[in-house]
N, C-alpha and C positions, 0 to 999 in steps of 0.2 A: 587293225583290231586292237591292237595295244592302247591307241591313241582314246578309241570310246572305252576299253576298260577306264583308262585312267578319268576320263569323266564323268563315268558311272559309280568310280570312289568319291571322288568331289561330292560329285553331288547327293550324296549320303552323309558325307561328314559335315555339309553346310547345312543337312535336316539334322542333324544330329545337335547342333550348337545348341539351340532353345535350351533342349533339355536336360545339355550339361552344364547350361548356365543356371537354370534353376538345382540344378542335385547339387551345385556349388550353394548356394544360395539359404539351401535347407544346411547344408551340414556344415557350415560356418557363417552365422547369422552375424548380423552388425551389431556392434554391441550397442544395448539401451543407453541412451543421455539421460541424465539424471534430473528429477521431474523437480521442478520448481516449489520451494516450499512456503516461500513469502512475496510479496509482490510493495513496490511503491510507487508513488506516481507523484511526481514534482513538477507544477506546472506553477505561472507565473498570474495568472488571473482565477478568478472563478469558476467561469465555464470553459476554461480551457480544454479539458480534461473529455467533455462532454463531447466538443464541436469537432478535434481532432484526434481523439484515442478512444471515444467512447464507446465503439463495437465491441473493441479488444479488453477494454475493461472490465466494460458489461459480463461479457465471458467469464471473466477470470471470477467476478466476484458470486459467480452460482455455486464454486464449488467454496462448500463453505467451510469446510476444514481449511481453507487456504487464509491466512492473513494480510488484507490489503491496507496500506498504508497513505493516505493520501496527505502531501504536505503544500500548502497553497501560501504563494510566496506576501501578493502583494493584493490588497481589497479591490483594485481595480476600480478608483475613485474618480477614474477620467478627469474632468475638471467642476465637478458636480462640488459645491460647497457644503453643503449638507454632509454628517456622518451619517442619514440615515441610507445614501446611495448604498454606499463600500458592506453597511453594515446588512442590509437587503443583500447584496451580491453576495455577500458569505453563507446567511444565510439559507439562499437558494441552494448555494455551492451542497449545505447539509443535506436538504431536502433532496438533491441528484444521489447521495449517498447513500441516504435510505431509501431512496425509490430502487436502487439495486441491489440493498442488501437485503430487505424484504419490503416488497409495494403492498402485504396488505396489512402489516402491524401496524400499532399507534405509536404517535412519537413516544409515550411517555412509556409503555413497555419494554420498548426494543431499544433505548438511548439515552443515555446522559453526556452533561458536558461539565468538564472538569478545568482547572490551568496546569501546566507542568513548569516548575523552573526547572532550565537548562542555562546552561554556560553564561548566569548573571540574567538570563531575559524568561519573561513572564508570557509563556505561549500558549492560548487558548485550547483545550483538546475536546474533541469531540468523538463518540462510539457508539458505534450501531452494528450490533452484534460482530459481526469477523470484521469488522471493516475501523479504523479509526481516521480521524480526521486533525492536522494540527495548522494553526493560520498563525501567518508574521504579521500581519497589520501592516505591510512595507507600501510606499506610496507608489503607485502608478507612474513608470517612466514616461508614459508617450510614447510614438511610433518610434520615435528616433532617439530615445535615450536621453535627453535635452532636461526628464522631468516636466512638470507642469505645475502652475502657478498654486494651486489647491494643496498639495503637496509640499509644497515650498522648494520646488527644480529640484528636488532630491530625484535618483533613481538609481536602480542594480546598477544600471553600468558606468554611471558616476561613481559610484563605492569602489567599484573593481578598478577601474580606470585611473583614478584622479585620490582615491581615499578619501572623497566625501561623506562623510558618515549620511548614513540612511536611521533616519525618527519614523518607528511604526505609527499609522495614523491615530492609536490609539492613547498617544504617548506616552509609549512603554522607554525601556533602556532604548540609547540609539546603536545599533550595529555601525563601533568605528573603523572595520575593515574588513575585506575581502573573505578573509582566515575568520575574522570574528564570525563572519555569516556561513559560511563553510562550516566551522567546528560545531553551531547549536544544530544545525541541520545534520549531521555526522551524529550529532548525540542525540538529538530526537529518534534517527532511525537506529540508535544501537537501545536507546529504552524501551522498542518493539520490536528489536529481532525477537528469532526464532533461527536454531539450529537451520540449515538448508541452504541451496541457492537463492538467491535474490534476484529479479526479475525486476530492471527499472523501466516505469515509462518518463520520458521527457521530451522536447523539445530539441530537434534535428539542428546543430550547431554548424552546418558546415553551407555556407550559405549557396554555392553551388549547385546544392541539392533543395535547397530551401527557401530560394531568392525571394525578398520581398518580405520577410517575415516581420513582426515587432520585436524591437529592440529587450521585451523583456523576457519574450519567447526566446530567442539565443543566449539570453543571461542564465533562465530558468536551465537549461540545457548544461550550461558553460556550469554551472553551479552543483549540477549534478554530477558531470564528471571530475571538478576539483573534490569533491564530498568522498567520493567513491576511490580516490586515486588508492593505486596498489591494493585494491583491495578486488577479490573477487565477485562480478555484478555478470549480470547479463542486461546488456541496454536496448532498449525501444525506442528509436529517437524518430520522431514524426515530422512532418511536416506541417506546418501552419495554413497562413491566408493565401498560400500559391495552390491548395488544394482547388480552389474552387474553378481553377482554370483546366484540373484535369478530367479524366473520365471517371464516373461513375465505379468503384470498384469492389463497392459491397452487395451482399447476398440481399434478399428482402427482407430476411428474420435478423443479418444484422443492421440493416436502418431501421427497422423497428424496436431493436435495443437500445440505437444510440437516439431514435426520438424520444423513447420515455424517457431517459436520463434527461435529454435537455428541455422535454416540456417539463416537467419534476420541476426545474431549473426556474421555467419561464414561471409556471402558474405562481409559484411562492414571490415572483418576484411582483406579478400583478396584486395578490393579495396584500403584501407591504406599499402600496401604492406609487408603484413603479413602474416606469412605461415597458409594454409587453416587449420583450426581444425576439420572441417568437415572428419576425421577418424574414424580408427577401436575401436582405444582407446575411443573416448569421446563418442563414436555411441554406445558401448555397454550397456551406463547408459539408450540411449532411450527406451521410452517402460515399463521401471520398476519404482514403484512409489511405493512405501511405508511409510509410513505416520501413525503416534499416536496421537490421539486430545487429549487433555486435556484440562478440564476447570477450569480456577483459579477467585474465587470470589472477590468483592471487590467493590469501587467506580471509574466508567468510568474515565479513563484519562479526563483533560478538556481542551478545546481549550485554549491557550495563551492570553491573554490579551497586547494588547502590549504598552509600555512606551509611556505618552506622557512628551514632557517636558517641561515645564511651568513656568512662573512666579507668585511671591505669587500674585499679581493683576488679574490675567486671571480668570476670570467667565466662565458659562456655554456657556454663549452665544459666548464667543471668541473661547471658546475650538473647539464648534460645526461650526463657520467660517473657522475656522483653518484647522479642523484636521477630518473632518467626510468628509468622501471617499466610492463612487461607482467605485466599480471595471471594467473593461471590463470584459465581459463575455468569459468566455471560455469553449469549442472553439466555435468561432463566424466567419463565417457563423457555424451552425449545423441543421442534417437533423434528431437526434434521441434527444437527451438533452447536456443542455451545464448548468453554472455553475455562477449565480451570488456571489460575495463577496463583504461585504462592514465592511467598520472601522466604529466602533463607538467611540469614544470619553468620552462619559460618559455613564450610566444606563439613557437609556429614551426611550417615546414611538416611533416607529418605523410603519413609513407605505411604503411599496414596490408592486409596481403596473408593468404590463407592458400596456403599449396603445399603439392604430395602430397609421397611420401618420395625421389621422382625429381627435386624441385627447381622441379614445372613449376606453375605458377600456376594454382590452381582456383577462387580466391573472392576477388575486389578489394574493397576497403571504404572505404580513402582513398588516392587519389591525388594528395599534395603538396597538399592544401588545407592552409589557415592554421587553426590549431586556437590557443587562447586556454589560456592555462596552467591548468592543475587534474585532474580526473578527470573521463575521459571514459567512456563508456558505448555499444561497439558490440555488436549481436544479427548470431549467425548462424540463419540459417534452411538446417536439416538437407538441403531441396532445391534450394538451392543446390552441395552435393557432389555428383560424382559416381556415388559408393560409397560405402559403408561402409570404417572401415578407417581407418590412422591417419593424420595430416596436423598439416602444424607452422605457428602462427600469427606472423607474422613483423609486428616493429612498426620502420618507421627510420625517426629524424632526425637529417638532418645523416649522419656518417658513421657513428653510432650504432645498433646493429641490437640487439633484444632479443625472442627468441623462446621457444615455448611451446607443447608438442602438445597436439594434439586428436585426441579418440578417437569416431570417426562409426558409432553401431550401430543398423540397422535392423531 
């Protein structure tokens, strides 16, 4: 008798588990990770981005408060003698960019392109609304890193390996080393932080996991993690041309993402009269994504501060005539969020308003907080107005006011 009581306690207490593992569950929940605020994407060709990360991209760049970064190493010149190849491939590279940061604006609304000097070199930028785009001009290594005669045997992993210096095809400054290429890449992405986590995509460096891949695709990789050392990232590292031998492992809504991205890609490349790539060969990477996240601890990269340059006489007050700047917003008109930036000059307090065309305050952003000199980065989000209709962004410090309309269409 004893022996069925005691299995009629068992067996109560083993019904009973579920649902003290869930009253555990509610009354000490796991704690939230913290959401990712900026994203970049370091890939080594063109369409890299497209063929191997493009699902997960595609994703990230809907939410458009998010800042995505894309830095594209080398024109991907093959051995095509012409610069109209490499110069086609990039700019498909733009057109994949704006096909996902909006497919039905015009180019000349939603995008301009700019140059930035960084660390002595002259790098092309391009921005289409949250999204910016920055290209090296670096020549095309070859499968095997060797270089290729168009290029003149230059490549990443001759730079890294041997201190080859690598000449942008465009015949910009030559990057004479490893560190050289590493620090403009390091400062390109600290002239676009943003406060936050940072979320990288690259190129799976670990060839175990990667077998088979092109020698610039592990460079792209390798380059990402010397860029990022000690510093805290969260990395996406993909795999390449060994996808096409595994299975299928995307949804149908996301190979529909990563097709627009890479027809985006093809069509502009057929318009510059270029053979379609839209094939068998590059068709068989769509659809298969494989991906390793790792997280690497540290202190967040920090936006740039940028040089002002001055006379020993210049005070606060001149600096702040001079040199403190509201940006145009971008993109302006916008129907979901756009993007104010403004320079500061020195560490002072900071107030940023928007008001309708009556004067009266509809969107508060900083009020007289201590902002730290450089370029700063605030989002508006569209439901925070009112209405649609037009409204003017007002930036002061100090007795200094500098403003700049916004155009709200829903």
């Amino acid at each position: 008798m004893q022996k069925n009581l005691l299995w009629v306690y068992l067996l109560v207490f083993l019904c009973l588990i579920p649902s003290l593992v869930r009253a555990q569950s509610v009354a000490a929940p796991a704690p939230c990770q913290p959401t990712p605020k900026w994203t970049a994407i370091i890939t080594a060709h063109p369409d890299d981005w497209q063929l191997f990360m493009g699902a997960a991209v595609s994703e990230e760049a809907k939410h458009t408060r998010r800042k995505i970064v894309f830095i594209c190493l080398t024109g991907g010149q093959a051995n095509e003698p012409a610069d109209s190849y490499w110069q086609s491939r990039e700019a498909s590279h733009r057109a994949s960019v704006r096909q996902i940061a909006n497919p039905t604006a015009s180019l000349t609304s939603t995008s301009f392109s700019d140059k930035l000097q960084v660390n002595g070199h002259s790098i092309d930028m391009y921005r289409s609304q949250n999204l910016v785009a920055f290209y090296l001009h670096l020549p095309d290594g070859g499968v095997h890193g060797r270089g290729l005669a168009r290029g003149s045997f230059q490549s990443l992993k001759l730079l890294r390996d041997t201190g080859k210096a690598l000449t942008p095809l465009n015949g910009g400054a030559p990057y004479t080393s490893w560190d050289d290429l590493s620090q403009t890449v390091r400062e390109l992405l600290a002239h676009e932080a943003i406060k936050g986590q940072l979320t990288l995509h690259t190129a799976q460096t670990d060839v175990r996991l990667n077998s088979g891949d092109h020698s610039d695709h592990y460079m792209a990789g390798q380059l990402a993690q010397q860029t990022m050392r000690g510093l805290e990232c969260r990395f996406l590292q993909y795999v390449g041309y060994d996808v096409s031998k595994r299975p299928v492992n995307l949804s149908p809504a996301q190979i529909s993402s990563q097709q627009q991205a890479y027809r985006a890609y093809c069509q502009t490349m057929v318009s510059l009269g270029q053979e379609d790539p839209w094939d068998t060969k590059h068709l068989a990477f769509v659809g298969h994504q494989y991906v390793q996240v790792k997280h690497q601890a540290g202190p967040q990269l920090l936006p740039t501060t940028p040089a002002v340059t001055t006379g020993q006489n210049d005070d606060e007050d001149a600096l702040l005539a001079d040199h403190l700047v509201l940006q145009p917003a971008f993109p302006n008109p916008f129907s979901a969020s756009s993007q104010l930036t403004f320079d500061l000059p020195i560490a002072a307090p900071v107030w940023l308003r928007v008001l309708d065309m009556q004067g009266r305050e509809v969107v508060q952003l900083l009020r007289g907080e201590l902002q730290q000199a450089g370029r700063h980065d605030q989002w508006l989000d569209v439901q925070r107005f009112p209405a649609s209709g037009t409204y003017v962004a007002e930036l002061r410090v100090g007795k200094y006011r500098r403003q700049q309309k916004l155009s709200v269409v829903r």
